[in-house]
C-alpha positions as CSV (number, residue, x, y, z in Angstrom):
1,X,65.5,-12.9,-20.4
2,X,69.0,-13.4,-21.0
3,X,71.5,-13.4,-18.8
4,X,74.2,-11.1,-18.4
5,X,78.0,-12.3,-17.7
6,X,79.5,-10.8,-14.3
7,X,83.7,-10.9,-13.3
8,X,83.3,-12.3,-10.0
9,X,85.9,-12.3,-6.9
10,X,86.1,-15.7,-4.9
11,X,88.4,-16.3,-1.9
12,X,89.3,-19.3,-1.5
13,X,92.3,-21.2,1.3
14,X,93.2,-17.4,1.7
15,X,93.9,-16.7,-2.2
16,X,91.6,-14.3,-4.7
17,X,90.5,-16.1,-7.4
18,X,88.4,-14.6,-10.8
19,X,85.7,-16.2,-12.3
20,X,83.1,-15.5,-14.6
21,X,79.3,-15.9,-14.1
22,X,76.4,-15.5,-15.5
23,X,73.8,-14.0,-13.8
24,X,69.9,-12.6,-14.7
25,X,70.3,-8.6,-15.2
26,X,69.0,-6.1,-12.8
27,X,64.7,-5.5,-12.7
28,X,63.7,-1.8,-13.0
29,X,63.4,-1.6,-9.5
30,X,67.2,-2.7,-8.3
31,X,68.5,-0.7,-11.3
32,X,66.6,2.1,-9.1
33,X,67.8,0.9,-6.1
34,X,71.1,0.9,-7.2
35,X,71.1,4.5,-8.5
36,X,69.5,5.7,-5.2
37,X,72.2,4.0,-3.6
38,X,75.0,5.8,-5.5
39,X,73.6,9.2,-5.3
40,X,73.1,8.9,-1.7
41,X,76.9,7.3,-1.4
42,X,78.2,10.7,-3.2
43,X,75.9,12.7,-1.3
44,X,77.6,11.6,1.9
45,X,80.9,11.7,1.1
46,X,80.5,15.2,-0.2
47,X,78.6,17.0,2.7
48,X,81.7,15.2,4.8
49,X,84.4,17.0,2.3
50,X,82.0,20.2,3.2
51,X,82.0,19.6,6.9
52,X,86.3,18.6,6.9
53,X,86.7,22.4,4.7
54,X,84.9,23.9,7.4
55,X,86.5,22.4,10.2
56,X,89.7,23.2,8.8
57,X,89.2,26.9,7.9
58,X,87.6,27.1,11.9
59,X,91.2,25.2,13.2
60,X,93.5,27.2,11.0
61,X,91.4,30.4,12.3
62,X,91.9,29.7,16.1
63,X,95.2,29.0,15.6
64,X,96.2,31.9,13.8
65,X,94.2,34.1,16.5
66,X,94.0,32.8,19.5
67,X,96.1,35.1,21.5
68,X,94.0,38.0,20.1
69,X,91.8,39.1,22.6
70,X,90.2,41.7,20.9
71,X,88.4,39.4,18.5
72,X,86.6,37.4,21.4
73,X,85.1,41.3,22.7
74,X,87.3,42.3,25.4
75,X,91.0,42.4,26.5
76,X,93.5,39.6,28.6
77,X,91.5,38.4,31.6
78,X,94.3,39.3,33.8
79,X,98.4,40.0,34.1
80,X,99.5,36.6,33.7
81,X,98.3,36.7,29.7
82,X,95.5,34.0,29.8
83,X,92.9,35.0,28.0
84,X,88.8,33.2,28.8
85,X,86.2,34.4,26.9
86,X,84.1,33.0,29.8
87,X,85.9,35.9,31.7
88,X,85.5,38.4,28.9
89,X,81.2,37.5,29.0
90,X,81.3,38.1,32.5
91,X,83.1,41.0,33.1
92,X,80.4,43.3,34.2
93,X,79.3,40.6,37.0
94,X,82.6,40.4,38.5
95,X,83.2,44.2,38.3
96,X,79.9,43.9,40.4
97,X,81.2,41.0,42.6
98,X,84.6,42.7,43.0
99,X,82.7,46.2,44.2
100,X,80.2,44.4,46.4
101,X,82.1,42.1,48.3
102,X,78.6,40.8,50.6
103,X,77.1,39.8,47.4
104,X,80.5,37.5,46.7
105,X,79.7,36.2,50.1
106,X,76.1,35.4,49.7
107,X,76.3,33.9,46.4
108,X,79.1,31.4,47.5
109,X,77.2,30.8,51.0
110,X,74.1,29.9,48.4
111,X,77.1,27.8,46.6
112,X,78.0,25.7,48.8
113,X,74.5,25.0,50.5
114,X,73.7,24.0,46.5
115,X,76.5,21.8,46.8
116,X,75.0,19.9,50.0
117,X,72.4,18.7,47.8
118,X,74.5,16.1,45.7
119,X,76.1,15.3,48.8
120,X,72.6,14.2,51.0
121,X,71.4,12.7,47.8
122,X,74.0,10.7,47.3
123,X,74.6,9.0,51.2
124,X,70.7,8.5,50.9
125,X,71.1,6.3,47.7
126,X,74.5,4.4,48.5
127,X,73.7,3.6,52.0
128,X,69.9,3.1,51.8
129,X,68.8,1.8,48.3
130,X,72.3,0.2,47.8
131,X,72.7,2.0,44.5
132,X,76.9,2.7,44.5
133,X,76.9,3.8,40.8
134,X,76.7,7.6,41.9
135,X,79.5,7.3,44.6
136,X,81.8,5.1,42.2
137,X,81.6,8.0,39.5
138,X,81.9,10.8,42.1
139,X,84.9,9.2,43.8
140,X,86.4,8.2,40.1
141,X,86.3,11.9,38.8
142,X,87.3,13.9,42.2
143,X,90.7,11.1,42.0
144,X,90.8,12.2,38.3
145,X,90.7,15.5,39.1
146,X,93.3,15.4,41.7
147,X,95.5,13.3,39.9
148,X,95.6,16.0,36.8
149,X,96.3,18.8,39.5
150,X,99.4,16.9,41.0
151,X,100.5,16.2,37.9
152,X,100.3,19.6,35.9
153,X,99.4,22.5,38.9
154,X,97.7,25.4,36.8
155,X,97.4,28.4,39.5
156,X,94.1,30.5,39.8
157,X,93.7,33.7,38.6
158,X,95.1,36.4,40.1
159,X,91.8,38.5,39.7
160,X,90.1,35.3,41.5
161,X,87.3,37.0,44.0
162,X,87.9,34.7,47.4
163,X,85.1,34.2,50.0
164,X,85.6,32.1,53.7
165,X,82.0,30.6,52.1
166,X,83.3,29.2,49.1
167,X,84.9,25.8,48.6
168,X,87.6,25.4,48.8
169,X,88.5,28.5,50.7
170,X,86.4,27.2,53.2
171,X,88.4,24.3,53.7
172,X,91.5,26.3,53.9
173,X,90.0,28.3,56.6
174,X,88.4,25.2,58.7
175,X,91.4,23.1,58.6
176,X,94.2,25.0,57.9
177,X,93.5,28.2,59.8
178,X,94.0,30.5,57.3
179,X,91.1,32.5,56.6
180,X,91.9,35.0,54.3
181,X,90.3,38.6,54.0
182,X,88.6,40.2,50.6
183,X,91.3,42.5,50.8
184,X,94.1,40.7,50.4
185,X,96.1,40.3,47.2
186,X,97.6,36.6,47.4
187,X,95.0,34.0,46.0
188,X,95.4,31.0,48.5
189,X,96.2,28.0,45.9
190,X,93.8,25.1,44.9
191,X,93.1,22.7,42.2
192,X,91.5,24.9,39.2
193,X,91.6,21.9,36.6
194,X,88.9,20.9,36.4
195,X,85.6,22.0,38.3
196,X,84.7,19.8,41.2
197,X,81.5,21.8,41.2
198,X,80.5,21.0,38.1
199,X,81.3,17.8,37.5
200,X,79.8,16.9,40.9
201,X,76.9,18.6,40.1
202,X,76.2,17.2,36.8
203,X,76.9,13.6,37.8
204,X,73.8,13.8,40.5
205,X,71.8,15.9,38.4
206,X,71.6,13.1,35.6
207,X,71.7,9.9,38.2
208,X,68.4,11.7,39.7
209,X,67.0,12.2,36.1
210,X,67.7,8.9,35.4
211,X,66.3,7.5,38.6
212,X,63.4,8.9,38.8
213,X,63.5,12.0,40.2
214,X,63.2,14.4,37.4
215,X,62.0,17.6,38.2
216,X,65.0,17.6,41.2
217,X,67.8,16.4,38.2
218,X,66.9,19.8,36.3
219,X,66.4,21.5,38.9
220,X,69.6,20.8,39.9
221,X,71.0,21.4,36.1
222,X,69.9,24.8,36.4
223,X,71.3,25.2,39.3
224,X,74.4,24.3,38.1
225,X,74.3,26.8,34.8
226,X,73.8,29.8,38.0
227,X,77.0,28.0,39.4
228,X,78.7,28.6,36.3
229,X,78.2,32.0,35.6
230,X,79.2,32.5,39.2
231,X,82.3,30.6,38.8
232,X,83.4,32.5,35.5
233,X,82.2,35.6,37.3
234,X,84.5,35.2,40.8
235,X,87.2,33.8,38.3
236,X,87.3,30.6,40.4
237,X,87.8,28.6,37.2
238,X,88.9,29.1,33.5
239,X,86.4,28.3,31.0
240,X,88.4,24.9,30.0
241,X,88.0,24.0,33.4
242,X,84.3,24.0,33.1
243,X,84.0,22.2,29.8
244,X,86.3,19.3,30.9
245,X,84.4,18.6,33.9
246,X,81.2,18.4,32.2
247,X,83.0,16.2,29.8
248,X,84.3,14.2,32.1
249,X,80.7,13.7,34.3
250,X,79.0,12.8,30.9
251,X,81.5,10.5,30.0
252,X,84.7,9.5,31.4
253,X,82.6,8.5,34.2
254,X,80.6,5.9,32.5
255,X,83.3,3.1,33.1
256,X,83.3,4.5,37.4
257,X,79.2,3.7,36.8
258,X,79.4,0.4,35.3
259,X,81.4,-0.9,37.9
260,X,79.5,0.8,40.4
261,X,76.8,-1.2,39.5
262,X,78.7,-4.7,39.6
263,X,79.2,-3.6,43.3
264,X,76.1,-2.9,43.8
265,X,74.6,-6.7,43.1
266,X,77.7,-8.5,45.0
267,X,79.9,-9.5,42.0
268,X,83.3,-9.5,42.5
269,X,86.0,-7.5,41.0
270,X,88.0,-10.6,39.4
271,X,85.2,-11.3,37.8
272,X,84.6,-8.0,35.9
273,X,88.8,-7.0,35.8
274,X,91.1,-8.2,32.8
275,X,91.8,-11.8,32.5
276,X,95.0,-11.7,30.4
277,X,97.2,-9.1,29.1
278,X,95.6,-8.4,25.7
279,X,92.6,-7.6,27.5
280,X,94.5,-5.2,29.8
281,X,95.8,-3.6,27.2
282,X,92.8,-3.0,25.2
283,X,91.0,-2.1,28.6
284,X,94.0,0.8,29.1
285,X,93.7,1.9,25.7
286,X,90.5,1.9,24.7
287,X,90.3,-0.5,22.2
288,X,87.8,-2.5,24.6
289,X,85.1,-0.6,24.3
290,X,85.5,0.3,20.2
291,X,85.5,-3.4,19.9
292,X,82.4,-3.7,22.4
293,X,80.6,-0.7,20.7
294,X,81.4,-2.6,17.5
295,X,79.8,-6.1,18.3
296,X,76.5,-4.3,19.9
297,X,76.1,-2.3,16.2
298,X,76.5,-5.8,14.7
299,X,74.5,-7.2,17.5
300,X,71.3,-4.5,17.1
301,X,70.5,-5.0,13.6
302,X,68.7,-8.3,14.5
303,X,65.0,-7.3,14.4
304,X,64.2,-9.3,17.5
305,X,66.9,-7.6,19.8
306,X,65.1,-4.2,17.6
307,X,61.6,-5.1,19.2
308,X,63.0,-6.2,22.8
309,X,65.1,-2.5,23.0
310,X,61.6,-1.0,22.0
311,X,59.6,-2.7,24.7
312,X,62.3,-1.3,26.6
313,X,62.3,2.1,25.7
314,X,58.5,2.2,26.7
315,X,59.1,1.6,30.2
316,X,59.9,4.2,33.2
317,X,63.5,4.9,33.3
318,X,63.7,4.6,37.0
319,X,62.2,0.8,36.7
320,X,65.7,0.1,34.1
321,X,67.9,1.9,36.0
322,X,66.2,0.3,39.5
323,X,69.2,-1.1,41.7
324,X,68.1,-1.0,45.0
325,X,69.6,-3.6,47.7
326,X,69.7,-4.5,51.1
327,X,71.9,-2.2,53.1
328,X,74.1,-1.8,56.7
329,X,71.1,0.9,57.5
330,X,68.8,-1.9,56.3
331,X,70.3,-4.8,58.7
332,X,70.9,-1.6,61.2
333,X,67.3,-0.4,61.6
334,X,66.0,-4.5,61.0
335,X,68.0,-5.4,64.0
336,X,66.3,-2.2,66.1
337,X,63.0,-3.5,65.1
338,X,63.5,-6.9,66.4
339,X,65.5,-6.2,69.5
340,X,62.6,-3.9,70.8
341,X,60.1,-6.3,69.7
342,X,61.4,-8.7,72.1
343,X,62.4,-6.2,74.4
344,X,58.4,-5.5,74.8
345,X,58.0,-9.5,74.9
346,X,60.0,-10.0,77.4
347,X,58.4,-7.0,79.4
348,X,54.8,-8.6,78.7
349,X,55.7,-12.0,80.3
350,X,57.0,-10.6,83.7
351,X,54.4,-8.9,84.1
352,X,51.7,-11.6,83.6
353,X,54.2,-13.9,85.9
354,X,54.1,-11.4,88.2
């Protein structure tokens, strides 16, 4: 078998060099695997140039229609020109909601009760198992959210259906004594962008999937596509509203988690915060974490890391995600236990001295 002569690139100290050399020509099966190769290579790059054209005729289409309301089924949700298809779906709810004011009143009641749920769940698993994850992402998105609202304030609709047992009206009228009647027309203002209902109720719903209680996390994922409707319904939030927050649950509160967890085992914050500029910047930016997602591609193609993530993957979720500690209520109740323990002690002895 003769060889075959192959133009070869070379770097060497930084510079390109050419050479020449002869190697043995291809078997069957690499000529096979090289044609495989290609065809797949074009196949890619062609369903992409398929799924760009499409993307770009569905852009160019929004943004040539989007103030048309008459192509989403309906009309403009209300005076101020916003148009929500989420209001549009709905509209035969809230015509129902706006007639039968009790039934607004009973559904938000059954709101916010829903909404007590996350709230016991998550005390029980901060300050008995020591598990902060949940708090740090609940407290990162609800400064998020207020953050965006003091920034840019996007009133609620004027069409919003208001109930003294619905949040945040009911914080108006506990705190601020102004309870506000069905019948009257000025919507009291609050923070639309985005839903604190949602996002808090998606954030539980997934840390009690993941934890080990799974049949509560969709139950409480159902729960919270009931909330929605209700929400689009009453036009207590816009339908971008809704999509952010569950956005921002699944994801922007990953980094709140993570450092959440740190807390959890005792480690410090200088130990997990930037140590230079650089990394600050990159932190800021997100450059970090493409650079991390990067190294843990390169990182998972070794086949021994492979077999350790599937030994992983074959264990219960709530023995990976386990992060239970000591707690205050720990010490608390430890402390009770030992105090009466020699409280009934002490009352033994005196009464065998006396």
């Amino acid at each position: 078998m003769q060889s075959t002569p192959m133009l070869m690139r070379k770097s060497v100290g930084g510079r390109h060099r050419m050479s020449v050399t002869f190697v043995a020509p291809p078997t069957v099966e690499e000529q096979q695997a090289k044609r495989n190769k290609i065809k797949w290579i074009l196949m890619r790059d062609l369903l992409f140039l398929l799924g760009v054209s499409v993307a770009a005729h569905y852009i160019s289409f929004v943004e040539l229609h989007a103030s048309e309301a008459e192509l989403r089924g309906g009309i403009a949700s209300s005076d101020n020109g916003i148009i929500d298809t989420g209001f549009i779906v709905t509209t035969r709810f809230y015509e129902f909601l706006r007639q039968s004011r009790k039934w607004n009143d009973a559904l938000a009641a059954l709101n916010s009760i829903a909404l007590f749920v996350p709230g016991i769940y998550t005390a029980y698993v901060t300050f008995w198992k020591g598990d902060f994850e949940l708090a740090f992402r609940y407290l990162c998105t609800q400064c998020l959210r207020s953050f965006c609202g003091w920034f840019t304030y996007l009133p609620p609709d004027p069409s919003y259906l208001p109930s003294n047992y619905d949040v945040p009206d009911i914080m108006q009228c506990l705190f601020a004594k102004d309870c506000r009647q069905a019948a009257e027309p000025e919507v009291l203002p609050f923070v639309s962008f985005f839903s604190g209902h949602v996002c808090t109720m998606v954030t539980t719903a997934n840390h009690m999937y993941m934890h080990g209680y799974r049949n509560l996390g969709v139950f409480c994922h159902v729960m919270n596509v009931l909330q929605i409707v209700r929400l689009l319904a009453t036009r207590g939030h816009y339908s971008i509203d809704i999509i952010i927050a569950w956005y921002m649950a699944k994801y922007v509160s990953n980094t709140a988690g993570r450092l959440g967890r740190h807390y959890s085992r005792g480690v410090s914050f200088s130990e997990i915060m930037p140590h230079s500029a650089t990394e600050a910047f990159e932190t800021v930016t997100g450059v970090y974490d493409v650079k991390k997602e990067a190294r843990m591609s390169r990182i998972m193609k070794k086949k021994e890391l492979q077999a350790a993530l599937s030994e992983l993957e074959d264990e219960d979720m709530e023995v990976i995600f386990a992060s239970e500690s000591e707690t205050t209520a720990h010490i608390f109740i430890e402390g009770v236990y030992t105090s009466a323990a020699l409280l009934k002690k002490t009352s033994g002895i005196g009464k065998k001295a006396s």
